[in-house]
N, C-alpha and C positions, 0 to 999 in steps of 0.2 A: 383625408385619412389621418387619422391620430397617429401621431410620430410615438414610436416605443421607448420607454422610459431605457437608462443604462443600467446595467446590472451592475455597477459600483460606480456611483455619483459622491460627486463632493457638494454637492447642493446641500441634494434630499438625501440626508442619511440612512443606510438601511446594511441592518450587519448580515451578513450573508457566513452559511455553512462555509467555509474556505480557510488556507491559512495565506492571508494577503496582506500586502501595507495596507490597502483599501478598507482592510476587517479592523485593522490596530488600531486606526486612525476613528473610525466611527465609534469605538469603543473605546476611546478615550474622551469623546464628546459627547458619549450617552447620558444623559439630565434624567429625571425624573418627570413624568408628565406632569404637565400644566392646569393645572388647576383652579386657577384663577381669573384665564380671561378665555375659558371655553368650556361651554356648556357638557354637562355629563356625557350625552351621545357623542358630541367631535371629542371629548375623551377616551371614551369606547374606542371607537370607528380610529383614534389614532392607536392606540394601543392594538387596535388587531389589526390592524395595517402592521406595525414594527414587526409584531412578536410572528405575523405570517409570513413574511420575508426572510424571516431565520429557520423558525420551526417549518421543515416542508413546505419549500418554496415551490419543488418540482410539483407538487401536488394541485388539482385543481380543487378547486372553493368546495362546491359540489360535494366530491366525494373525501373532506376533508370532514364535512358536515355531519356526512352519514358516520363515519368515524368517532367522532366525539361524543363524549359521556360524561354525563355528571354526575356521576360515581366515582370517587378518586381513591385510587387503592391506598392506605396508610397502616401504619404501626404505632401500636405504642409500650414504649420500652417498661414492663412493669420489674420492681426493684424486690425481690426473694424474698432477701432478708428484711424488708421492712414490713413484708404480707409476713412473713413468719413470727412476727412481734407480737404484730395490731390487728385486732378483727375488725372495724372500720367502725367501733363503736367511737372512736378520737372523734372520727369528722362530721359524727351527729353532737357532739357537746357543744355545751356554750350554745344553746339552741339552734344548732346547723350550721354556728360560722365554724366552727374546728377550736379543738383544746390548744390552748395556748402554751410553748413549752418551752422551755433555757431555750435549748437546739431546733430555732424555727428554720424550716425546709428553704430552701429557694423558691422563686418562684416560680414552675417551670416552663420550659423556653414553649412559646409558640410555634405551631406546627403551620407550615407555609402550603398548605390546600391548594391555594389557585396557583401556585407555581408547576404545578402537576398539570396544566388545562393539556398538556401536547404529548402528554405519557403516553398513547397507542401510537406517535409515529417514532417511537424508539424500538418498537418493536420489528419497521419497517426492515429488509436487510440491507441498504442501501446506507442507511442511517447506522446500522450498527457496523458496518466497515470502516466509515466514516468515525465516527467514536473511538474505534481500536486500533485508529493509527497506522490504518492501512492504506488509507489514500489523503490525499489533500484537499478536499473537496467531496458536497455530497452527490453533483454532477460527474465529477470521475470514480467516485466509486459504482454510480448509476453505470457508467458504460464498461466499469470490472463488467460489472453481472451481463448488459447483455450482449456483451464480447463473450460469453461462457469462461472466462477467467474465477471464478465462484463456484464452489461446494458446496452444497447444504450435508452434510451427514453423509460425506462420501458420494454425493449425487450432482451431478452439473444442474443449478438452480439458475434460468435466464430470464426471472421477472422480479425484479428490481422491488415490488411492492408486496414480496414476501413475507408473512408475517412470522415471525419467530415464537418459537414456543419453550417455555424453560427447559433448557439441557439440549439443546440444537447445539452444534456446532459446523460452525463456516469455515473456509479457508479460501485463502488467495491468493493465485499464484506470489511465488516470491519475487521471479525477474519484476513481475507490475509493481509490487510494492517498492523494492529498490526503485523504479523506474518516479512513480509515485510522490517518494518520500525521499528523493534524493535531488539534489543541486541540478536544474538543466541543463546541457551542455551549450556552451555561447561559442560558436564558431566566429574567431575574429577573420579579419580582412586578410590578413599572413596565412592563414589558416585556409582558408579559401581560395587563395592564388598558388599557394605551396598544391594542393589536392588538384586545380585543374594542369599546372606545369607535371604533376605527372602522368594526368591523363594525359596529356597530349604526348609527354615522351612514348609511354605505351604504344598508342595508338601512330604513330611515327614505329615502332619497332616493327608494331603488327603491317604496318605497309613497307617497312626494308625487308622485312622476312616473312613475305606471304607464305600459306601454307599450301602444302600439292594438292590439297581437294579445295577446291572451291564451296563460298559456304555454300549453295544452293543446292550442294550433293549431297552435305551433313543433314538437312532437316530431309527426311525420309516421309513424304508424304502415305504412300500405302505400299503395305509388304509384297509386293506384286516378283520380286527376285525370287527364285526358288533356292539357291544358294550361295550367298556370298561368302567373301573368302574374310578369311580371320585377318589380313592386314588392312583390309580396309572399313573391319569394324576397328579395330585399334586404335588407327588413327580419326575414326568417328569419335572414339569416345576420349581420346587426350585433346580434342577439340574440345569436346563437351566439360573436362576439367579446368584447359584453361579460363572457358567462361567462370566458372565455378572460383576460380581462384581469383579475378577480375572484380567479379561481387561481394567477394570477403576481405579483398582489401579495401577496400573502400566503407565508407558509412551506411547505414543505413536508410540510403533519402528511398524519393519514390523512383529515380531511375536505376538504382538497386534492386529494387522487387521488381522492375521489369525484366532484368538481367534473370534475377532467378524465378519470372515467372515463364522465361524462356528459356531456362534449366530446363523446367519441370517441362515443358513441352518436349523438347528434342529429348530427356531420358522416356519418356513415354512413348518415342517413337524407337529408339533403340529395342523398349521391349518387345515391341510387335514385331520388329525384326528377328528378335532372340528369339523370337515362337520357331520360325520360318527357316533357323538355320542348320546348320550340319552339325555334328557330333564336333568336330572341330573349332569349329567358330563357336559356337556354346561353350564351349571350354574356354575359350579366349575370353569372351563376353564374360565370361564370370569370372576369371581372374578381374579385368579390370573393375569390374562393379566393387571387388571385395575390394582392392585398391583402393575407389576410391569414396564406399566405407570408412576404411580405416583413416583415410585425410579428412574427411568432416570431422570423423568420432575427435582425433585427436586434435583441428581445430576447436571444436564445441565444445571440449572438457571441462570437467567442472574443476572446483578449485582444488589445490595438491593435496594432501591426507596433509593433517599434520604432524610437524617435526618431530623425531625421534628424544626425548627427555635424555641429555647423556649421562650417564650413570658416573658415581663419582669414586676416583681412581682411589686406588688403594696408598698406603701408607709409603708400602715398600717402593712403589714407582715416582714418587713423589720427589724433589730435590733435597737437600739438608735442610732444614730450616735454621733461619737466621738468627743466632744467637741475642740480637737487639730490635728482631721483633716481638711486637705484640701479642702474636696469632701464635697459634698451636699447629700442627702438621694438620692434625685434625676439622680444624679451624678454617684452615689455607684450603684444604680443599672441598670443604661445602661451598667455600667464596667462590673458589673456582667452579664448582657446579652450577650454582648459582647464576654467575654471567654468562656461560656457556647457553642455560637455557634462557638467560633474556635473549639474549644476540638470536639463539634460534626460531624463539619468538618473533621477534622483528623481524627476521628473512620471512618468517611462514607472512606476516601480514601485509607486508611488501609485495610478494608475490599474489596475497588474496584480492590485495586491495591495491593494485597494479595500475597502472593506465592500461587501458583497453578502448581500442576507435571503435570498436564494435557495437558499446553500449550506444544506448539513447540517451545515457545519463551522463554525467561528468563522473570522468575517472581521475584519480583514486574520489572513490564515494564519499562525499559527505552531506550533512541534512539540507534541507532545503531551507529558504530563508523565511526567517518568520513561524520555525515550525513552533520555537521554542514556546512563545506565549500561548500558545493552543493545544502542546504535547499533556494532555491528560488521560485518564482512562476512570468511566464512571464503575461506580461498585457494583451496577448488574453483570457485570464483563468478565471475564477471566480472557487474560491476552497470552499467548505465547507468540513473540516476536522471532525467536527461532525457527519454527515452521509455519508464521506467520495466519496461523490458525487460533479462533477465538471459540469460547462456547458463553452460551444466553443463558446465563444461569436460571434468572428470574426478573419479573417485573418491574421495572424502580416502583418505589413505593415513599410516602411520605414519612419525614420522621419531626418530632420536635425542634426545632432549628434546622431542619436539614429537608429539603426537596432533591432526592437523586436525581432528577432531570433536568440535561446542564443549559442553561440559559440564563444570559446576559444582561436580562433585564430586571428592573425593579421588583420589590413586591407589590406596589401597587399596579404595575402596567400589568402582572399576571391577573392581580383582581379584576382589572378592567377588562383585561382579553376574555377572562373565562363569564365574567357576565353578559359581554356582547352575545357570546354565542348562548349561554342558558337562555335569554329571552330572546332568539329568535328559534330556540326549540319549537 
């Protein structure tokens, strides 16, 4: 069996969608292809090996093929006022070389064609997540979409090979992209013995002070009671909380989601009871539910409004001002405004940008490593990073010096790439 190549080798160089040392490093060793001691096809055949490792790796060959066109959308920038002068009789003279003149033109830049050979999978939406800096990778933005964490135009979109069409707009949740584009959390050794010494306190408490129902009475298999009494839904359901509160102290591993996938059982058994109950215990039952409503909502809050700008006091309230300062009454207290609202600044981002155990991420947030050399946004894009929503404006297209479609490689490795595949058209 053919052993499977790694997806970041230090052998075999291959720059992959991602923001990794793995990516920095290959791209600091990318050469120009070889030319010299290998025939034009193992030229080719390297070149579309490289540039398919980057460009739409998740794709297969296949329908990468069908995809492909050699038609490459371009532009070219024509200048007004010089069509406004010349009626193009100049570049018939001189018998077809062009009139020679003091103010000869430059020469203009050449348009990079074959750097466009991968322009249709930018239209992919996987790809354009990826691009607008909303995920780290074009594999985790793959599993945005088909987690349904992805919008097309307001519409949950869960197929990754979406093609975009000019004036779409995406979005993606926010938690994912914090989660995304933010520092991993590293749980050290201390970190990890501190969290089991207080599991075990807990669970030491929960055996000093067992509770009067045994659990086997809380999980309520079928409503079969015709009326039970409101104390002993009560104490069903402050059962059911302190699980609840158990799970949210804690991180988010996977024996966390078994905790609250064993919430969500035992509140589902509450309600088939709350069918089944008297006018009394209904009332009970819903006082607690609203309870304990109101402890998630206000666990799960989002972050505080922000701080009040304090308004800056008047003259009369003010101290005397000092005869050997510099400052005017006036003066003194803008200043004083002034730091008032840095200082309230800094509480509000303190507070926003908090330590929180809750995240996936490392708290207080900041970027992930390595994001820097990859943080770009191409020109078909419009990003809003506030609600983490982007729209496709249009197609990249080629220009005189300029190929909008971002890749790493050569211009010659793009000629080679796009001639491999024209002749196997």
């Amino acid at each position: 069996m053919r052993k499977k190549p790694r997806y970041h080798s230090l052998k075999k160089l291959k720059i992959r969608q991602d923001w990794s040392r793995w990516s920095l490093y290959h791209l600091s060793e990318l050469r120009p292809p070889n030319t010299a001691t290998k025939t034009y096809f193992q030229q080719k055949w390297a070149a579309k090996s490289a540039t398919r490792a980057y460009h739409g790796e998740v794709i297969r060959e296949k329908k990468w093929k069908r995809q492909f066109k050699r038609s490459i959308p371009a532009v070219v920038p024509m200048d007004f006022k010089y069509l406004a002068t010349h009626d193009g009789a100049e570049q018939a003279a001189g018998r077809g070389a062009g009139a020679d003149s003091e103010d000869k033109q430059r020469t203009p830049l050449q348009t990079p064609y074959m750097q466009m050979t991968y322009w249709p999978i930018e239209r992919r939406l996987d790809t354009a997540i990826f691009r607008s800096l909303f995920a780290s990778s074009v594999r985790q933005a793959r599993q945005f979409v088909v987690h349904g964490l992805v919008k097309v135009n307001g519409k949950k979109m869960p197929y990754p090979g979406y093609l975009l069409n000019p004036g779409d707009m995406f979005q993606v949740e926010p938690e994912s992209v914090m989660f995304a584009t933010g520092a991993p959390k590293v749980r050290t050794s201390t970190a990890r013995r501190v969290a089991k010494e207080r599991a075990a306190a807990r669970a030491d408490a929960r055996a000093a002070n067992p509770p009067q129902i045994p659990p086997s009475s809380i999980k309520i298999t079928a409503p079969t009671r015709e009326e039970p009494s409101p104390a002993e839904l009560k104490k069903t359901l402050q059962a059911l909380m302190e699980k609840v509160e158990d799970a949210l102290a804690e991180d988010v591993k996977a024996k966390d989601k078994q905790k609250l996938r064993d919430f969500r059982k035992t509140v589902r058994s509450a309600v088939s009871l709350w069918k089944n109950a008297s006018p009394d215990s209904v009332s009970t039952l819903d006082n607690q539910f609203s309870f304990l409503r109101t402890h998630l909502s206000t666990y799960m809050s989002n972050a505080p409004p922000p701080p009040p700008v304090p308004s800056t006091p008047s003259d009369s309230s003010l101290p005397p001002a000092d005869p050997n300062s510099i400052f005017s009454k006036s003066d003194t207290a803008k200043l004083r405004a002034a730091f008032d609202r840095l200082k309230a600044e800094a509480d509000y981002d303190s507070k926003w940008n908090g330590k929180d155990a809750s995240k996936p991420y490392r708290t207080p947030w900041r970027p992930r490593d390595y994001m820097s050399a990859f943080a770009f946004i191409p020109r078909y894009l419009e990003v809003n990073q506030n609600i983490c929503a982007a729209v496709y404006l249009r197609h990249p297209v080629a220009r005189p010096g300029l190929a909008e479609v971002p890749t790493p490689f050569h211009v010659e490795t793009g000629q080679l790439a796009f001639n491999w595949y024209l002749r196997r058209r």
